[in-house]
DRENDO-1510 file (C-alpha; in Angstrom, 1 decimal, always signed):
<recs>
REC; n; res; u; v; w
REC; 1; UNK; +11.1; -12.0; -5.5 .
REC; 2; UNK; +9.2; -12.3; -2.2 .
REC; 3; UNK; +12.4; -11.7; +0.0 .
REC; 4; UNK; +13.6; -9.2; -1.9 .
REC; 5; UNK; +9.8; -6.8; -1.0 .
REC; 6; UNK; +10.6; -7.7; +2.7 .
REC; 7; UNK; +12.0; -4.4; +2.2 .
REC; 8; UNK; +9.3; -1.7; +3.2 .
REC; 9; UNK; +11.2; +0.9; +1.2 .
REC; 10; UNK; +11.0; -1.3; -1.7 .
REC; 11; UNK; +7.4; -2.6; -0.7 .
REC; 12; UNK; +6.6; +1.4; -1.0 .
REC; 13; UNK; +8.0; +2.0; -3.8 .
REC; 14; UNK; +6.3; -1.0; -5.7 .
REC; 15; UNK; +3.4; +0.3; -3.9 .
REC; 16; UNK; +3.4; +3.9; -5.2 .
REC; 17; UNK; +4.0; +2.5; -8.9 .
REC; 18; UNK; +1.1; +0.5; -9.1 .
REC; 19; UNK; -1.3; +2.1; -6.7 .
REC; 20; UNK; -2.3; +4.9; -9.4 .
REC; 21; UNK; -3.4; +2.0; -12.0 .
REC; 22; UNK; -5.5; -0.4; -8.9 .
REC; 23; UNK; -7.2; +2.8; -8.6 .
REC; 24; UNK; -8.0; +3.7; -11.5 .
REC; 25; UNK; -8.8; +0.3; -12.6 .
REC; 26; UNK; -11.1; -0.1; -9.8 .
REC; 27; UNK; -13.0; +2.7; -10.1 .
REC; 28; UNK; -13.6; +2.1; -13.9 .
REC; 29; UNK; -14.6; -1.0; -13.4 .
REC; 30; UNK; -16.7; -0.3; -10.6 .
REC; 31; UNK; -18.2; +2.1; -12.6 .
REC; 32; UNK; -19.5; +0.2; -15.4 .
REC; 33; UNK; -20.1; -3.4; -13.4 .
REC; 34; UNK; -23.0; -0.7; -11.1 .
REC; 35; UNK; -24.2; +1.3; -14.1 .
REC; 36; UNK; -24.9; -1.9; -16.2 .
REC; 37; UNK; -26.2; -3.9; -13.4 .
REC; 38; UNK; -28.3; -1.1; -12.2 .
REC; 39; UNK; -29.8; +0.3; -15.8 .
REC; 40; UNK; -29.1; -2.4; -18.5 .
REC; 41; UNK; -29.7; -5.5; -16.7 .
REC; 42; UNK; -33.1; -6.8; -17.1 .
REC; 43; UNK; -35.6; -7.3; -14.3 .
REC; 44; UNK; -36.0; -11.2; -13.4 .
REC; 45; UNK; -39.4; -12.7; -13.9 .
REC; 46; UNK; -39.5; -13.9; -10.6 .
REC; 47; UNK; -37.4; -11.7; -8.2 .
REC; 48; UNK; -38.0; -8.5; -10.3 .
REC; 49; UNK; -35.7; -5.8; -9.3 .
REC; 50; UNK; -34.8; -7.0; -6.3 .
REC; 51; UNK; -32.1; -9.5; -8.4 .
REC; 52; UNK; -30.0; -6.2; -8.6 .
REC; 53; UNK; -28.8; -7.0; -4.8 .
REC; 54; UNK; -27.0; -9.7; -6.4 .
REC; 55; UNK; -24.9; -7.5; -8.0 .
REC; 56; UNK; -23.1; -6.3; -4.6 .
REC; 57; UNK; -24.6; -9.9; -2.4 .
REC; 58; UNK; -22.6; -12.3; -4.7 .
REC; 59; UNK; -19.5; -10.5; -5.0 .
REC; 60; UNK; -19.3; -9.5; -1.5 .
REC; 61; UNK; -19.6; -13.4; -0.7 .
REC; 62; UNK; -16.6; -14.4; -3.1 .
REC; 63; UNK; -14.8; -11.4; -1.3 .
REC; 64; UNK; -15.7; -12.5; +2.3 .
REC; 65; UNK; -14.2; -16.2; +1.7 .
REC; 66; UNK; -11.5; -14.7; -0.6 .
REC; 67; UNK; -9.8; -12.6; +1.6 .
REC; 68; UNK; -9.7; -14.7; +4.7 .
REC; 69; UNK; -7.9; -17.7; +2.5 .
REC; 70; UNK; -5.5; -14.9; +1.7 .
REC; 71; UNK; -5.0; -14.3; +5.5 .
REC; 72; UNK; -4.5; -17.6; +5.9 .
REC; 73; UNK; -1.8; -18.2; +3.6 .
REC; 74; UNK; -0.1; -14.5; +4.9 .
REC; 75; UNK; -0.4; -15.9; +8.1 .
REC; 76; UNK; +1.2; -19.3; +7.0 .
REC; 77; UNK; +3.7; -17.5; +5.6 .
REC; 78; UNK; +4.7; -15.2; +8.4 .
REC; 79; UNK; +5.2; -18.2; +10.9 .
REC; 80; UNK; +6.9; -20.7; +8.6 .
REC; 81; UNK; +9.5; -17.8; +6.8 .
REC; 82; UNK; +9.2; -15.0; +9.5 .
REC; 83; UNK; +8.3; -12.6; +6.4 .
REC; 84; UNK; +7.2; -9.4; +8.1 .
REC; 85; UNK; +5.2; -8.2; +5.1 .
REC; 86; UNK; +3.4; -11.1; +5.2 .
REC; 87; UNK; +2.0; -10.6; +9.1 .
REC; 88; UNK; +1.6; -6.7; +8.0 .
REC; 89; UNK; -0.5; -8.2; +5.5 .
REC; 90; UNK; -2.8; -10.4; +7.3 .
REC; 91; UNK; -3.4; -7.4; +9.8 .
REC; 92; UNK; -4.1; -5.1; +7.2 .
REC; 93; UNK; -6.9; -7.9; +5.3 .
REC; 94; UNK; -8.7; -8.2; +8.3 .
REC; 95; UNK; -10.7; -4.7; +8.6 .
REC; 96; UNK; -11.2; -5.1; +4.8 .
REC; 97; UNK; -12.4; -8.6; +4.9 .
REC; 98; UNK; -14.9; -7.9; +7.8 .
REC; 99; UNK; -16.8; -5.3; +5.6 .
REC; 100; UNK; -17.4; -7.6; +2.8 .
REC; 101; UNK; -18.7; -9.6; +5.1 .
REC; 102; UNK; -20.7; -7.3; +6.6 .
REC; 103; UNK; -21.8; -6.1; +3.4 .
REC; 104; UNK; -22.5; -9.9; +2.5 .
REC; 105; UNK; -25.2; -10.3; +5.4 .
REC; 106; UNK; -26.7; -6.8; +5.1 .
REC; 107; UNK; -27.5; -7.4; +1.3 .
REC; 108; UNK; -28.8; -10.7; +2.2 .
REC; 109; UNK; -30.7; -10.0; +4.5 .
REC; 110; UNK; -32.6; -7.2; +2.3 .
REC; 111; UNK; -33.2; -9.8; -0.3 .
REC; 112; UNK; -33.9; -12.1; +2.1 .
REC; 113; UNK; -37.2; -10.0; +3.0 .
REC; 114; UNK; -38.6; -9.7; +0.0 .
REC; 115; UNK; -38.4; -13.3; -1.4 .
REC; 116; UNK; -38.1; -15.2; +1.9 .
REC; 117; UNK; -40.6; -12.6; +3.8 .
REC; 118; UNK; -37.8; -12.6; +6.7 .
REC; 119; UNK; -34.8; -10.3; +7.7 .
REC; 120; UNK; -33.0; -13.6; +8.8 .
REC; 121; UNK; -33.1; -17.8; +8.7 .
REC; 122; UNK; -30.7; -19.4; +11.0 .
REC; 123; UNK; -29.5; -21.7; +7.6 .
REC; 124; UNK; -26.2; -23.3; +7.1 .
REC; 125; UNK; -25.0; -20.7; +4.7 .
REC; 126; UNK; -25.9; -17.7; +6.2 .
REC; 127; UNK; -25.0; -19.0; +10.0 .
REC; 128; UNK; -21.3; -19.9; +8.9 .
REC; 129; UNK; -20.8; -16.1; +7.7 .
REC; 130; UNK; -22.0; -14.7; +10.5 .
REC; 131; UNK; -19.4; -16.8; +12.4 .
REC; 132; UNK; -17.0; -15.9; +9.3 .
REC; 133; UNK; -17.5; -12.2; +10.3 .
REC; 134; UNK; -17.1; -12.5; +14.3 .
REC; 135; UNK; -14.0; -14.8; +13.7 .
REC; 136; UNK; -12.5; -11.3; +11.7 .
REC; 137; UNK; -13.4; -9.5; +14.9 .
REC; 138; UNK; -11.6; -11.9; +17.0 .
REC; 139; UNK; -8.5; -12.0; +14.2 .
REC; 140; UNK; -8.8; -8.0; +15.3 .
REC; 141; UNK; -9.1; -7.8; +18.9 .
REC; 142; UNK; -5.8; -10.2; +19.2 .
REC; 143; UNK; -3.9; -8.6; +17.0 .
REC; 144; UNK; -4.7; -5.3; +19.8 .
REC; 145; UNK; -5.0; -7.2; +22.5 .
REC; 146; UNK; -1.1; -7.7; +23.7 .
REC; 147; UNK; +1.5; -4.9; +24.5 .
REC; 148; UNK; +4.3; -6.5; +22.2 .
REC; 149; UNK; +2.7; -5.7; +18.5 .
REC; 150; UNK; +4.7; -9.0; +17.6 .
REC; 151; UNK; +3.4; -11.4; +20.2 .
REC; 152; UNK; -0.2; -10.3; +19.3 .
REC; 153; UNK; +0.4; -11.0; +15.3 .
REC; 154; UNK; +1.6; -14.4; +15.7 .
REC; 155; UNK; -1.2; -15.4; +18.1 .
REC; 156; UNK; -3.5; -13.8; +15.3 .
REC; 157; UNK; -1.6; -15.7; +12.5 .
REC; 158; UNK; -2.2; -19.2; +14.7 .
REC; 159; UNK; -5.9; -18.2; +15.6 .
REC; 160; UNK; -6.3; -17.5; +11.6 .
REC; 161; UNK; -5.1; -21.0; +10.4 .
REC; 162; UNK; -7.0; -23.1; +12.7 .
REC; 163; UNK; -10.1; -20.7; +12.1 .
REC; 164; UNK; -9.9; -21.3; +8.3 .
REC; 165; UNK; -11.8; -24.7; +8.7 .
REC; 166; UNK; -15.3; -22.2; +8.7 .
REC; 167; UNK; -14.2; -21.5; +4.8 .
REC; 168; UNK; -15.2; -25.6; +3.7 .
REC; 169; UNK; -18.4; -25.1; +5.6 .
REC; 170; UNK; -19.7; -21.9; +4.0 .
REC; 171; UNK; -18.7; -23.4; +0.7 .
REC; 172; UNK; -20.3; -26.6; +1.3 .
REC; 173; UNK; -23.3; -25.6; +4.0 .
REC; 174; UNK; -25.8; -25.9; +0.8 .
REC; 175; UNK; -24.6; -29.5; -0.1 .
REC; 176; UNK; -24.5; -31.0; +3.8 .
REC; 177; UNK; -27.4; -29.2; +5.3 .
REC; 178; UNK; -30.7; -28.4; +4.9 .
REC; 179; UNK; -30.9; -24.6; +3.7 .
REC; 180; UNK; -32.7; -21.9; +2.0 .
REC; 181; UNK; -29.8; -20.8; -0.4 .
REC; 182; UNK; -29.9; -22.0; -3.7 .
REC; 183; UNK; -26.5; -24.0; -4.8 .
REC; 184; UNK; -23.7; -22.5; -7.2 .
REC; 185; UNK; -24.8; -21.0; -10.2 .
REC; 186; UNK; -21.5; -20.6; -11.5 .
REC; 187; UNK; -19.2; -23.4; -11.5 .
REC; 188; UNK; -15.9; -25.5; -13.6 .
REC; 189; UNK; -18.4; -26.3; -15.3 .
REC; 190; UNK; -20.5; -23.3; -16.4 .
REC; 191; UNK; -22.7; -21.2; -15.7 .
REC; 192; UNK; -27.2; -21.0; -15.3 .
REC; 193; UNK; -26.9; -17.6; -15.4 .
REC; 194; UNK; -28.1; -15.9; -18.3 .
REC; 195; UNK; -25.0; -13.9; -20.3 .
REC; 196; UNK; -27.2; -10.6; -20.0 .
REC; 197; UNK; -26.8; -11.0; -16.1 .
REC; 198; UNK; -23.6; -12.8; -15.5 .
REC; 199; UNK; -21.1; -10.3; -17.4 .
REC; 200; UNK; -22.2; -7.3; -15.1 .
REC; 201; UNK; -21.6; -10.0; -12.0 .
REC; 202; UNK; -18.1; -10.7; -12.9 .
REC; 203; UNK; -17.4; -7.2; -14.1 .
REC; 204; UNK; -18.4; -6.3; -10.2 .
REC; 205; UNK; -16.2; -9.4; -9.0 .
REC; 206; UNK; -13.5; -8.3; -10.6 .
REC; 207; UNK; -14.1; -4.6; -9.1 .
REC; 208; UNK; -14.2; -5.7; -5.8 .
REC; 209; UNK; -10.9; -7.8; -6.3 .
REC; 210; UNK; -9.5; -4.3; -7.3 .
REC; 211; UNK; -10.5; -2.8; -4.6 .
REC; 212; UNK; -9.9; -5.3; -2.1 .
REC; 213; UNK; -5.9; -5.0; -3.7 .
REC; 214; UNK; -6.0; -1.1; -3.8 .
REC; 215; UNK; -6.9; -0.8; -0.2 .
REC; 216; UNK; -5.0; -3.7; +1.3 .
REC; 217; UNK; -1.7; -1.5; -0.5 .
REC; 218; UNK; -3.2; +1.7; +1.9 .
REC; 219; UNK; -3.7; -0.2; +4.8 .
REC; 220; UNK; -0.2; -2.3; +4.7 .
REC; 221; UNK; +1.5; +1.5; +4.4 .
REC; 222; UNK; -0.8; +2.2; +7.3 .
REC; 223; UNK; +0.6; -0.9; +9.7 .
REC; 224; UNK; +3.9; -0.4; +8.6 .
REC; 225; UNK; +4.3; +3.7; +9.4 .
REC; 226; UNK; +2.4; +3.0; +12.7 .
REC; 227; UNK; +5.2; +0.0; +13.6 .
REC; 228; UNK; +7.8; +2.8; +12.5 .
REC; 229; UNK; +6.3; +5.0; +14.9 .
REC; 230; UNK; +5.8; +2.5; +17.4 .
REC; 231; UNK; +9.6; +1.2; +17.1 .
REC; 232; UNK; +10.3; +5.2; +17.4 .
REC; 233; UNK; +8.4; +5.7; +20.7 .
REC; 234; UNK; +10.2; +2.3; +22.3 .
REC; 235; UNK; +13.8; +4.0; +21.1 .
REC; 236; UNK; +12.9; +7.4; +22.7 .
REC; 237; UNK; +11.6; +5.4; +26.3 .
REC; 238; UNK; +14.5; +3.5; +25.9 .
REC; 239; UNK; +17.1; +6.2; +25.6 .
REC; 240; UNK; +15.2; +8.0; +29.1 .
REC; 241; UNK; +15.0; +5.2; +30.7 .
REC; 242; UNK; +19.4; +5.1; +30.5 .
REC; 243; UNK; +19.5; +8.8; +31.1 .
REC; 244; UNK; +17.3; +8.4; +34.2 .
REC; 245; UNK; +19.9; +5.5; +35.5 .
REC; 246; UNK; +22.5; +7.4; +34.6 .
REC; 247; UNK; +21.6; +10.6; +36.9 .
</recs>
Protein backbone atom coordinates (compact mmCIF):
# COMPACT_ATOMS: atom_id res chain seq x y z
CA UNK A 1 0.00 0.00 0.00
CA UNK A 2 2.70 2.62 0.84
CA UNK A 3 4.96 1.69 -2.20
CA UNK A 4 2.39 1.43 -4.37
CA UNK A 5 1.45 5.83 -3.69
CA UNK A 6 5.24 6.35 -4.26
CA UNK A 7 3.68 7.03 -7.45
CA UNK A 8 2.89 10.84 -7.70
CA UNK A 9 0.41 10.12 -10.44
CA UNK A 10 -1.27 7.79 -8.23
CA UNK A 11 -0.55 9.98 -4.99
CA UNK A 12 -2.67 12.69 -7.23
CA UNK A 13 -5.16 10.82 -8.09
CA UNK A 14 -5.81 9.53 -4.43
CA UNK A 15 -5.37 13.11 -3.67
CA UNK A 16 -8.07 14.56 -5.96
CA UNK A 17 -10.68 11.81 -4.69
CA UNK A 18 -10.56 12.56 -1.30
CA UNK A 19 -9.59 16.19 -1.14
CA UNK A 20 -13.35 17.30 -1.98
CA UNK A 21 -14.65 15.36 1.35
CA UNK A 22 -11.22 16.84 3.84
CA UNK A 23 -12.67 19.98 2.73
CA UNK A 24 -15.84 19.75 3.18
CA UNK A 25 -15.45 17.89 6.32
CA UNK A 26 -13.23 20.45 7.66
CA UNK A 27 -15.14 23.26 7.01
CA UNK A 28 -18.30 21.74 8.59
CA UNK A 29 -16.70 20.89 11.39
CA UNK A 30 -15.00 23.98 11.82
CA UNK A 31 -18.04 25.52 11.46
CA UNK A 32 -19.97 24.15 14.25
CA UNK A 33 -16.75 23.42 16.81
CA UNK A 34 -16.46 27.95 16.42
CA UNK A 35 -20.24 28.65 16.42
CA UNK A 36 -20.78 26.40 19.61
CA UNK A 37 -17.70 27.39 21.32
CA UNK A 38 -18.28 31.00 20.59
CA UNK A 39 -22.35 31.28 21.36
CA UNK A 40 -23.48 28.09 23.24
CA UNK A 41 -20.58 27.55 25.50
CA UNK A 42 -21.13 29.03 28.85
CA UNK A 43 -18.92 31.69 30.33
CA UNK A 44 -16.52 30.14 33.24
CA UNK A 45 -16.90 31.50 36.67
CA UNK A 46 -13.55 32.29 36.89
CA UNK A 47 -11.97 33.07 33.46
CA UNK A 48 -15.27 34.40 32.06
CA UNK A 49 -15.12 34.71 28.40
CA UNK A 50 -11.80 34.80 28.07
CA UNK A 51 -12.08 30.49 28.35
CA UNK A 52 -13.26 30.90 24.66
CA UNK A 53 -9.37 31.20 23.69
CA UNK A 54 -9.24 27.74 24.63
CA UNK A 55 -11.17 26.79 21.93
CA UNK A 56 -8.31 27.69 19.16
CA UNK A 57 -5.14 27.62 22.35
CA UNK A 58 -5.68 23.87 23.12
CA UNK A 59 -6.18 22.58 19.79
CA UNK A 60 -3.49 24.53 18.25
CA UNK A 61 -1.16 22.86 21.08
CA UNK A 62 -2.22 19.19 20.15
CA UNK A 63 -1.59 20.42 16.52
CA UNK A 64 1.86 21.97 17.22
CA UNK A 65 3.25 18.57 18.84
CA UNK A 66 1.10 16.46 16.40
CA UNK A 67 2.41 17.42 13.36
CA UNK A 68 6.11 17.51 14.13
CA UNK A 69 5.73 13.63 15.47
CA UNK A 70 4.33 13.16 12.06
CA UNK A 71 7.49 14.83 10.52
CA UNK A 72 9.36 12.77 12.44
CA UNK A 73 8.13 9.50 11.44
CA UNK A 74 8.09 10.99 7.39
CA UNK A 75 11.40 11.73 8.01
CA UNK A 76 12.26 8.26 9.46
CA UNK A 77 10.68 6.86 6.79
CA UNK A 78 12.34 8.73 3.95
CA UNK A 79 15.95 7.74 5.20
CA UNK A 80 15.32 4.09 6.29
CA UNK A 81 13.04 3.20 2.75
CA UNK A 82 14.15 6.15 0.50
CA UNK A 83 10.16 6.79 0.06
CA UNK A 84 10.08 10.13 -1.76
CA UNK A 85 6.53 10.87 -0.68
CA UNK A 86 7.51 10.52 2.61
CA UNK A 87 10.46 13.49 2.43
CA UNK A 88 7.77 15.54 0.14
CA UNK A 89 5.73 15.09 3.14
CA UNK A 90 7.85 16.19 5.88
CA UNK A 91 8.63 19.42 3.79
CA UNK A 92 5.20 20.13 3.10
CA UNK A 93 4.22 19.72 7.35
CA UNK A 94 6.61 22.06 8.24
CA UNK A 95 4.99 25.56 7.02
CA UNK A 96 1.70 24.06 8.40
CA UNK A 97 3.09 22.92 11.68
CA UNK A 98 4.87 26.36 12.31
CA UNK A 99 1.47 28.16 12.25
CA UNK A 100 -0.10 26.08 14.80
CA UNK A 101 2.53 26.95 16.67
CA UNK A 102 2.46 30.30 16.09
CA UNK A 103 -1.16 30.30 16.66
CA UNK A 104 -0.45 28.27 19.95
CA UNK A 105 1.75 31.16 21.51
CA UNK A 106 -0.28 34.06 20.17
CA UNK A 107 -3.55 32.74 21.88
CA UNK A 108 -1.56 32.11 24.96
CA UNK A 109 -0.15 34.82 25.26
CA UNK A 110 -3.76 36.85 25.02
CA UNK A 111 -5.01 34.63 27.79
CA UNK A 112 -1.99 34.88 29.37
CA UNK A 113 -2.81 38.74 30.03
CA UNK A 114 -5.89 38.62 31.32
CA UNK A 115 -5.50 35.88 34.03
CA UNK A 116 -1.68 36.02 34.45
CA UNK A 117 -1.64 40.06 34.03
CA UNK A 118 1.46 39.31 31.50
CA UNK A 119 1.99 38.96 27.68
CA UNK A 120 4.68 36.29 28.55
CA UNK A 121 6.42 33.97 31.57
CA UNK A 122 9.56 32.38 30.65
CA UNK A 123 7.87 28.71 32.07
CA UNK A 124 8.65 25.27 31.07
CA UNK A 125 5.68 24.87 28.91
CA UNK A 126 5.55 27.83 27.07
CA UNK A 127 9.64 28.11 26.60
CA UNK A 128 9.79 24.54 24.91
CA UNK A 129 7.16 25.80 22.17
CA UNK A 130 8.85 28.66 21.45
CA UNK A 131 11.90 26.45 20.79
CA UNK A 132 9.21 23.98 19.16
CA UNK A 133 8.43 26.84 16.69
CA UNK A 134 12.19 28.11 15.88
CA UNK A 135 13.25 24.39 15.40
CA UNK A 136 10.23 24.41 12.34
CA UNK A 137 12.08 27.48 11.09
CA UNK A 138 15.32 25.77 11.17
CA UNK A 139 13.51 22.32 9.63
CA UNK A 140 12.69 25.24 6.79
CA UNK A 141 15.69 27.17 6.18
CA UNK A 142 17.71 23.53 5.54
CA UNK A 143 15.43 22.17 3.53
CA UNK A 144 16.32 25.83 1.22
CA UNK A 145 19.49 26.18 2.29
CA UNK A 146 21.53 23.62 -0.34
CA UNK A 147 21.49 23.74 -4.21
CA UNK A 148 20.68 19.87 -4.48
CA UNK A 149 16.79 19.83 -3.32
CA UNK A 150 17.80 16.16 -2.19
CA UNK A 151 20.94 16.85 -0.13
CA UNK A 152 18.88 19.63 1.76
CA UNK A 153 15.73 17.13 2.61
CA UNK A 154 17.91 14.48 4.08
CA UNK A 155 19.82 16.95 6.29
CA UNK A 156 16.29 18.23 7.22
CA UNK A 157 14.97 14.68 7.80
CA UNK A 158 18.31 14.07 10.28
CA UNK A 159 17.98 17.54 11.93
CA UNK A 160 14.09 16.52 12.48
CA UNK A 161 14.70 13.20 14.35
CA UNK A 162 17.30 14.35 16.62
CA UNK A 163 15.13 17.61 17.28
CA UNK A 164 12.08 15.49 18.22
CA UNK A 165 13.52 15.10 21.89
CA UNK A 166 11.72 18.89 22.48
CA UNK A 167 8.25 16.92 22.00
CA UNK A 168 8.86 14.76 25.79
CA UNK A 169 9.67 18.15 27.23
CA UNK A 170 6.65 20.23 26.20
CA UNK A 171 4.55 17.18 27.25
CA UNK A 172 6.14 16.78 30.45
CA UNK A 173 7.53 20.64 31.26
CA UNK A 174 4.29 20.85 33.80
CA UNK A 175 5.32 17.54 35.68
CA UNK A 176 9.42 18.35 35.93
CA UNK A 177 9.45 21.97 36.34
CA UNK A 178 8.13 24.57 38.13
CA UNK A 179 5.36 26.41 35.85
CA UNK A 180 2.31 28.41 35.54
CA UNK A 181 0.32 26.01 33.20
CA UNK A 182 -2.12 23.99 34.71
CA UNK A 183 -1.57 19.92 34.03
CA UNK A 184 -3.75 17.83 31.50
CA UNK A 185 -7.22 18.17 31.84
CA UNK A 186 -7.98 15.47 29.54
CA UNK A 187 -6.28 12.25 29.89
CA UNK A 188 -6.58 7.86 29.48
CA UNK A 189 -8.26 8.45 32.14
CA UNK A 190 -10.90 11.16 31.67
CA UNK A 191 -11.65 14.22 31.57
CA UNK A 192 -12.19 17.62 34.45
CA UNK A 193 -13.70 19.32 31.83
CA UNK A 194 -17.26 19.81 32.02
CA UNK A 195 -19.31 17.96 28.87
CA UNK A 196 -20.84 21.46 28.05
CA UNK A 197 -17.21 22.66 27.25
CA UNK A 198 -15.26 19.65 26.20
CA UNK A 199 -17.49 18.46 23.15
CA UNK A 200 -16.95 21.96 21.36
CA UNK A 201 -13.01 21.31 22.18
CA UNK A 202 -12.81 18.14 20.48
CA UNK A 203 -15.21 18.99 17.78
CA UNK A 204 -12.37 22.00 17.10
CA UNK A 205 -9.55 19.15 17.53
CA UNK A 206 -10.93 17.19 15.22
CA UNK A 207 -11.30 20.38 12.77
CA UNK A 208 -7.93 21.24 12.89
CA UNK A 209 -6.83 17.50 12.32
CA UNK A 210 -8.94 18.09 8.98
CA UNK A 211 -7.39 20.81 8.15
CA UNK A 212 -3.98 20.00 8.99
CA UNK A 213 -4.75 16.69 6.36
CA UNK A 214 -6.56 18.91 3.69
CA UNK A 215 -3.70 21.34 3.41
CA UNK A 216 -0.72 18.97 3.87
CA UNK A 217 -2.58 17.12 0.41
CA UNK A 218 -2.20 21.00 -1.21
CA UNK A 219 1.07 21.50 -0.18
CA UNK A 220 2.62 17.86 -1.07
CA UNK A 221 0.97 18.69 -4.86
CA UNK A 222 2.83 21.95 -4.34
CA UNK A 223 6.51 20.29 -3.55
CA UNK A 224 6.00 17.76 -5.95
CA UNK A 225 5.00 20.15 -9.27
CA UNK A 226 7.88 22.51 -8.08
CA UNK A 227 10.47 19.20 -8.02
CA UNK A 228 8.80 18.48 -11.61
CA UNK A 229 9.71 21.85 -12.57
CA UNK A 230 12.91 21.85 -10.97
CA UNK A 231 13.94 18.28 -12.64
CA UNK A 232 12.62 20.22 -15.94
CA UNK A 233 14.97 23.26 -15.67
CA UNK A 234 18.18 20.75 -14.77
CA UNK A 235 17.07 18.65 -18.18
CA UNK A 236 16.83 21.99 -20.31
CA UNK A 237 20.61 23.28 -18.74
CA UNK A 238 21.68 20.00 -19.30
CA UNK A 239 20.70 19.48 -22.90
CA UNK A 240 22.66 23.38 -23.49
CA UNK A 241 25.28 22.66 -21.74
CA UNK A 242 25.97 19.39 -24.62
CA UNK A 243 24.87 21.67 -27.46
CA UNK A 244 27.38 24.40 -26.26
CA UNK A 245 30.27 21.44 -26.21
CA UNK A 246 29.17 20.33 -29.14
CA UNK A 247 29.65 23.78 -31.23
Amino acid sequence: MITRYANPSRFFSLADTIAPWLWGLTLITLGVGLTWALFFVPADYQQGDTVRIMYIHVPAAWMCMFVYASMAIASFVALVWRHPLAEISAVASAPIGAVFTFLCLATGSLWGKPMWGTWWEWDGRMTSVLILFFIYLGYMAIVNAFEDAGSGRRIASIYCLVAVLILPNIKYSVEWWNTLHQGASITAGGSSIDASMLWPLLIMAIAFQLLYFSLLLVRMRSEMDAARLRSTRMAAMRQAQRKEELA
